[in-house]
KEKE-3310 file (N, C-alpha, C; in steps of 0.2 Angstrom, whole numbers, plus 5000, padded with zeros to 4 digits):
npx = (4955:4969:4989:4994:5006:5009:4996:4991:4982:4979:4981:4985:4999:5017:5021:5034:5045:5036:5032:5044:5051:5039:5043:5054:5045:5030:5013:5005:4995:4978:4973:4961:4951:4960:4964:4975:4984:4983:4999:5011:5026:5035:5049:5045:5037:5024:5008:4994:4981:4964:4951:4942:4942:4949:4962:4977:4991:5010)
npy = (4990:4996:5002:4998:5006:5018:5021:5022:5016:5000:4989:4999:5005:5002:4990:4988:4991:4997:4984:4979:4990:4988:4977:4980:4990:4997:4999:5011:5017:5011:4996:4994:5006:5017:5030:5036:5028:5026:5024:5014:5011:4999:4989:4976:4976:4980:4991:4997:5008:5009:5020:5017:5004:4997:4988:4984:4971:4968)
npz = (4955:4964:4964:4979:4982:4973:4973:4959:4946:4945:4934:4922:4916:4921:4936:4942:4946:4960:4963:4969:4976:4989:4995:5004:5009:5020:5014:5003:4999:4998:4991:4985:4984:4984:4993:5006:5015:5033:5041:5051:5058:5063:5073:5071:5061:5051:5051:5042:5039:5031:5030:5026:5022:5034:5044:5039:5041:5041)
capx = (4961:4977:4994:4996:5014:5009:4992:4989:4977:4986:4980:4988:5007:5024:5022:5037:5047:5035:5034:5051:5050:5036:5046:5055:5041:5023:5009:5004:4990:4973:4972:4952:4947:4966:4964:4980:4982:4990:5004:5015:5030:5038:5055:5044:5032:5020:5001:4991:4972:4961:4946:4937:4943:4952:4970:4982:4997:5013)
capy = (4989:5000:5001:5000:5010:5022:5025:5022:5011:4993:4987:5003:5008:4997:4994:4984:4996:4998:4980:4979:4994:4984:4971:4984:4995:4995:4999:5019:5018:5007:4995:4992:5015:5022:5031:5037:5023:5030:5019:5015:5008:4996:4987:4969:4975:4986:4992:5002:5009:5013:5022:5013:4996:4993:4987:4978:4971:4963)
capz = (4959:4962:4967:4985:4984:4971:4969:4953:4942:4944:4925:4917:4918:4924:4943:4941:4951:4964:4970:4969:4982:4993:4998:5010:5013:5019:5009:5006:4995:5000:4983:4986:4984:4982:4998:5007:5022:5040:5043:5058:5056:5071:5072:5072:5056:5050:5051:5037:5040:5026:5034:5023:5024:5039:5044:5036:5043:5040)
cpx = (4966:4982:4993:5002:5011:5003:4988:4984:4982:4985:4984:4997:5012:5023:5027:5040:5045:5034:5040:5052:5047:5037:5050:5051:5033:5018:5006:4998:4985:4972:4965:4951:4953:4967:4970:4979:4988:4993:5009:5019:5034:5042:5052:5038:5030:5010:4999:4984:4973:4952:4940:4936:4946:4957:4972:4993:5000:5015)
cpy = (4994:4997:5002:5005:5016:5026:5023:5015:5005:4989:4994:5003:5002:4998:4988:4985:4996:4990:4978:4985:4991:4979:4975:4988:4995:4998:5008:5021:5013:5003:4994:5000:5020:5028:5033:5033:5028:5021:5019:5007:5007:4992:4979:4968:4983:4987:4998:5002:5013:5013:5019:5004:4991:4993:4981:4977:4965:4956)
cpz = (4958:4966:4973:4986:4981:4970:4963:4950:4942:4937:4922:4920:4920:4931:4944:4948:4960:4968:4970:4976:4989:4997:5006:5012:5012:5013:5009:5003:4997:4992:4983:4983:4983:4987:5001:5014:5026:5042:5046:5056:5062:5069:5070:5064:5053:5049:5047:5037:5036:5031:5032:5022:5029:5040:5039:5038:5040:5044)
residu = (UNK:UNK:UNK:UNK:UNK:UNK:UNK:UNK:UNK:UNK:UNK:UNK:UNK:UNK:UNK:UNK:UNK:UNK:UNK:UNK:UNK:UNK:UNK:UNK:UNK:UNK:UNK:UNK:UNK:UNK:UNK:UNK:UNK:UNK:UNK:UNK:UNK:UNK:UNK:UNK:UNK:UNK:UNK:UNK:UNK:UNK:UNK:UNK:UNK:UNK:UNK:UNK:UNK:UNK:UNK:UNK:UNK:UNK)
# end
């Protein structure tokens, strides 16, 4: 598994930060393959597609 925000290995490092970030912003990483998700950002939410696993909305 990874960080959705960062990237990274979610077992290694402090992602303290990052869902600290999360909470105001969608997701930019896929946590299932670490993927870069396309994300579209609407006054009512947000949508993040991994090409490989889908959408994910708020």
């Amino acid at each position: 598994m990874f960080c959705d925000r960062c990237g990274e290995p979610a077992a290694e490092g402090d992602h303290v930060a990052c869902a600290d970030a999360r909470q105001l912003e969608p997701p930019r990483f896929c946590p299932d393959c670490r993927r870069r998700m396309k994300v579209q950002v609407v006054p009512t939410g947000w949508t993040a597609t991994c090409v490989e696993h889908g959408t994910r909305t708020s």
